[in-house]
C-alpha positions as a printed Julia matrix, in Angstrom:
288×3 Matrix{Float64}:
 84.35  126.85   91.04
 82.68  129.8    92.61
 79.7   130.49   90.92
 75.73  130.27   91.19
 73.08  128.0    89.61
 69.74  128.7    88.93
 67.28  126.62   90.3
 64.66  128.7    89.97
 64.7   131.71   86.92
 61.37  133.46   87.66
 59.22  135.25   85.04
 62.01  137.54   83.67
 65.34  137.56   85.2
 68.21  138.87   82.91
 71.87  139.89   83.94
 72.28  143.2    83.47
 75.14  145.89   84.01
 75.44  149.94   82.96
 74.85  148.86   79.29
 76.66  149.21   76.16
 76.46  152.95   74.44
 78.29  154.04   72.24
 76.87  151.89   69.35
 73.65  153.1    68.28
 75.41  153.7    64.75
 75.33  149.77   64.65
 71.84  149.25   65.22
 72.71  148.21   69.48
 70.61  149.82   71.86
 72.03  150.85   75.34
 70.35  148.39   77.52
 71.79  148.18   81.16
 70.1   148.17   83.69
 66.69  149.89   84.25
 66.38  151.07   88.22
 70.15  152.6    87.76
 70.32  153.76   91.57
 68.75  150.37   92.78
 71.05  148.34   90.5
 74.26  150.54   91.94
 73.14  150.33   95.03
 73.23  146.22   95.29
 77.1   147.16   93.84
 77.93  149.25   96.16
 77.04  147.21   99.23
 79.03  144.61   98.35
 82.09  146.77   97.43
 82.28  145.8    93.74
 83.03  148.02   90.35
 80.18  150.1    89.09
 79.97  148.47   86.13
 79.95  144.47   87.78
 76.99  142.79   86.58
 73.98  141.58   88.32
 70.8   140.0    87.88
 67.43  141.95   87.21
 64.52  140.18   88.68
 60.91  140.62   87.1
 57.95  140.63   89.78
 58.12  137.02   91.26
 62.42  137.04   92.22
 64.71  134.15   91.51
 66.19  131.04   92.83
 69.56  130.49   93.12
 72.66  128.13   94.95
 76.03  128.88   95.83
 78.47  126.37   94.67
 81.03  128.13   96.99
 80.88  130.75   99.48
 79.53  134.01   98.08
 78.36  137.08   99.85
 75.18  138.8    97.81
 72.86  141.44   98.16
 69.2   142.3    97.14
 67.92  146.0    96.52
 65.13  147.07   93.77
 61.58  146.37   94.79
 60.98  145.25   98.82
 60.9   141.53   98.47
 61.34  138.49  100.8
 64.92  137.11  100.89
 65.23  133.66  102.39
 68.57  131.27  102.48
 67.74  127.21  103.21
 64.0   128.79  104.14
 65.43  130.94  106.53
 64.47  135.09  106.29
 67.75  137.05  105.87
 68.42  140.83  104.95
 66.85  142.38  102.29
 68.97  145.65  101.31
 72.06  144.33  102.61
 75.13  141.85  102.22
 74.34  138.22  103.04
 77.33  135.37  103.6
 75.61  132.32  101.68
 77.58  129.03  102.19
 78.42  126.64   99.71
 75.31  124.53   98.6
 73.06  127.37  100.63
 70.05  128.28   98.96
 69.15  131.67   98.09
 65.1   132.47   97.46
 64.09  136.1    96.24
 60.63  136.38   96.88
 57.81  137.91   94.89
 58.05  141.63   94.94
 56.01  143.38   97.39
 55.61  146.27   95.92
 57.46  147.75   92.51
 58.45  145.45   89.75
 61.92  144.73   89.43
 64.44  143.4    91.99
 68.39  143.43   91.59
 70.71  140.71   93.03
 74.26  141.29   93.08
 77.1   138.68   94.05
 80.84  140.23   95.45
 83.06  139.82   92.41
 80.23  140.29   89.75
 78.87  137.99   87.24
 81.51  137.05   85.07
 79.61  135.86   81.83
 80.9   136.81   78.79
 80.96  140.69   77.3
 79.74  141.57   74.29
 80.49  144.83   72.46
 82.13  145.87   75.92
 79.08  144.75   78.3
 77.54  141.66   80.23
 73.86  143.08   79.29
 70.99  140.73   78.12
 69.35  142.94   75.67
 65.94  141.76   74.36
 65.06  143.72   71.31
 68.92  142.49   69.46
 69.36  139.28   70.91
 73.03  140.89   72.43
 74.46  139.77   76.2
 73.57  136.28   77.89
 69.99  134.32   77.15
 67.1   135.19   79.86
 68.06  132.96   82.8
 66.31  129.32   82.58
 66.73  126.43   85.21
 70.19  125.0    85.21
 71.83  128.01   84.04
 75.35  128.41   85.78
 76.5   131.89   86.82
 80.45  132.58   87.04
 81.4   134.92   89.29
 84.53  136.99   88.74
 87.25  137.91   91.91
 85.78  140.15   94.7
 87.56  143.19   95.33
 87.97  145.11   98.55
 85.62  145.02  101.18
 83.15  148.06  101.18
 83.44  149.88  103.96
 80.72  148.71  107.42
 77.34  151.09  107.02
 78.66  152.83  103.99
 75.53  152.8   102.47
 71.94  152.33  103.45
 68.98  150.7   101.66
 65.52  152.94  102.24
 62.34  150.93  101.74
 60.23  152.46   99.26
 56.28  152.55   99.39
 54.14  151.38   96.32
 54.43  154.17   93.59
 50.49  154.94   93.44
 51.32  157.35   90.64
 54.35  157.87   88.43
 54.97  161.52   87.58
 57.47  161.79   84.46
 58.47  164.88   83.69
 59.2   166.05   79.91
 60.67  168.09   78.15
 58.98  168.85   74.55
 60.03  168.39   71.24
 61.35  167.65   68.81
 58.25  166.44   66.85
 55.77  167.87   69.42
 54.69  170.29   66.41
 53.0   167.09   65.29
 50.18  167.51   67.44
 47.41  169.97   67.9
 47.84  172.88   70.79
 44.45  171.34   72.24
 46.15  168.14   72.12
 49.06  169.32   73.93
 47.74  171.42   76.94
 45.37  168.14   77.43
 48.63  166.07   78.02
 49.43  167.76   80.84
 45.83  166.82   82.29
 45.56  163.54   81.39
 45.96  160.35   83.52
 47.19  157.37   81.74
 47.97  154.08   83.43
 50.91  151.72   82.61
 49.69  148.9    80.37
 50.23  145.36   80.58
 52.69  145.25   77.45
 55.3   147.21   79.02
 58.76  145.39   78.91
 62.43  146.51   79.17
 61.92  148.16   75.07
 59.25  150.62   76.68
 56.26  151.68   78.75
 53.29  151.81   77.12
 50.34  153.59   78.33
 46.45  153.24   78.32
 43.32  154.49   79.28
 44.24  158.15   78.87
 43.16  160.7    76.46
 44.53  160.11   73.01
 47.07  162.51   71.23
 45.67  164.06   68.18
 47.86  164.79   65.27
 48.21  168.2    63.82
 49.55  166.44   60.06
 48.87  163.86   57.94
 52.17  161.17   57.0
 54.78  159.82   58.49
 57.74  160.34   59.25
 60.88  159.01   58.02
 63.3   157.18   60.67
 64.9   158.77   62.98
 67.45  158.17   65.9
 65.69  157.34   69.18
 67.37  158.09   73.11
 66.53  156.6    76.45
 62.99  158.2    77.66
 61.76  159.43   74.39
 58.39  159.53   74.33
 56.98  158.36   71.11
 53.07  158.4    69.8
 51.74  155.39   67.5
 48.6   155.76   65.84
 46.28  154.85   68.71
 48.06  158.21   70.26
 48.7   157.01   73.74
 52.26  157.74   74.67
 55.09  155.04   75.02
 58.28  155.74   76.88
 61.06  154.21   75.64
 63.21  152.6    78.14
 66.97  150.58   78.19
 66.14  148.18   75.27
 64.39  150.7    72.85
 65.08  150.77   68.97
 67.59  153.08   68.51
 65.46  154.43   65.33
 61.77  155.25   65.07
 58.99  156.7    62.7
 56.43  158.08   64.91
 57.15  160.96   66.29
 58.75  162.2    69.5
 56.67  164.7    71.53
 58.8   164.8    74.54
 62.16  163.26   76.17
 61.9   161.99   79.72
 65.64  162.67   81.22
 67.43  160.25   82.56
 67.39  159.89   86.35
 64.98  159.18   89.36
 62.12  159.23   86.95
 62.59  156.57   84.84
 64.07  154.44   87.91
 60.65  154.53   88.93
 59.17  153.76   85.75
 61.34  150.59   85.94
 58.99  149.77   89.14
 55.85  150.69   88.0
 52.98  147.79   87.89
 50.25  147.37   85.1
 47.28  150.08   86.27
 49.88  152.63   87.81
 48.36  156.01   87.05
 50.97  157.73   84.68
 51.38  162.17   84.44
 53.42  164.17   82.46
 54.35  167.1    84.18
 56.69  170.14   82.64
 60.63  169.28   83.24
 62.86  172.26   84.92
């Protein structure tokens, strides 16, 4: 059968694809996958559908053999690629042979890595997508040793030098813009301005459910309470009690009681929050 094994999962490798929305109603978060352009990227070079699952890598890559000829390719943070020990492409499609041995290195700089396969993963959908989605439980388990990978039917051949893979340099800050409300009224004016001074840095916690920050200046609340749920969207950026800002990202709880100063939009932004390490200094600058 054409498919892949795991031989080696890494710290956090997941399959991902461009998530399931559309059910938020239900209590399912969007998940998908986090670097969008990286993770289309790997898709297009290989000439599959938009929407063909791949595998997100987490700092320290993934192991994995061919049980028949498949042609891959490896975008997301700059990494080492090697098939039998041997240094291949990174960025670009790579013929592995049956029983060939593909090693995705530790990440070099950034934090996730995405490794696509012509034809897709072809695990099982659920609610309409292939996603691994941590906070429900939804999609395929986190990869593990011995885990086999189908791989669905490749498609046409993408066309030679279509696309082109630019190496990115360490993000040494991560500048997310925002645009306020709609509980920024929650917060003191003083409070405010100082959030567009302050310099927070990504803490260790962060997963695929959010970033959270540290080491900046806390948010001070203008009121006393709570607030009762409310619905939550990709890049909201939420305040617990501590006051230091957490951006939700693809596996975020798709209601929340603290409240919402600011919404990150979706694009290159939080792509590169998706790469950025424990310690990365963090801004919030004024969206357009």
């Amino acid at each position: 059968m054409t498919g892949l094994l795991v031989v080696r999962p890494g710290a956090l490798t997941t399959v991902q694809d461009r998530g399931r929305p559309g059910h938020a109603h239900l209590g399912v978060p969007h998940s998908g996958a986090l670097d969008t352009a990286a993770y289309a990227l790997a898709n297009r070079l290989l000439g599959n559908a938009p929407d063909a699952a791949a595998l997100e890598t987490t700092l320290d890559g993934v192991g994995l053999r061919a049980l028949a000829p498949v042609t891959v390719a490896v975008t997301g943070a700059p990494c080492p690629v090697r098939v039998d020990g041997r240094p291949v492409a990174w960025g670009a499609a790579v013929r592995l042979p049956a029983g060939a041995e593909l090693d995705v290195g530790r990440a070099e700089s950034g934090l996730r890595g995405y490794v696509a396969v012509r034809g897709g993963l072809d695990v099982p959908p659920v609610l309409g997508s292939r996603s691994t989605d941590l906070l429900s439980g939804l999609g395929p388990p986190v990869l593990s040793a011995g885990t086999l990978l189908p791989v669905g039917p490749p498609g046409p051949a993408p066309a030679p030098a279509a696309d082109t893979c630019p190496l990115p340099g360490p993000p040494s800050e991560l500048l997310l813009p925002l645009r306020p409300g709609p509980r920024a009224d929650w917060f003191t004016p003083a409070s405010l301005a100082g959030l567009w001074r302050s310099v927070f840095r990504v803490s260790e916690v962060s997963n695929r459910i959010g970033l959270r920050t540290e080491s900046g200046i806390p948010l001070v609340r203008a009121r006393e309470g709570e607030l009762p749920s409310e619905g939550m969207v990709l890049g909201a950026v939420q305040v617990p009690p501590d006051g230091l800002p957490v951006v939700f990202l693809a596996d975020h709880p798709v209601t929340g009681g603290y409240p919402v100063v600011g919404v990150v939009p979706r694009g290159p932004a939080l792509d590169a929050a998706a790469q950025a390490r424990p310690g990365v200094a963090v801004r919030f600058v004024a969206a357009r």
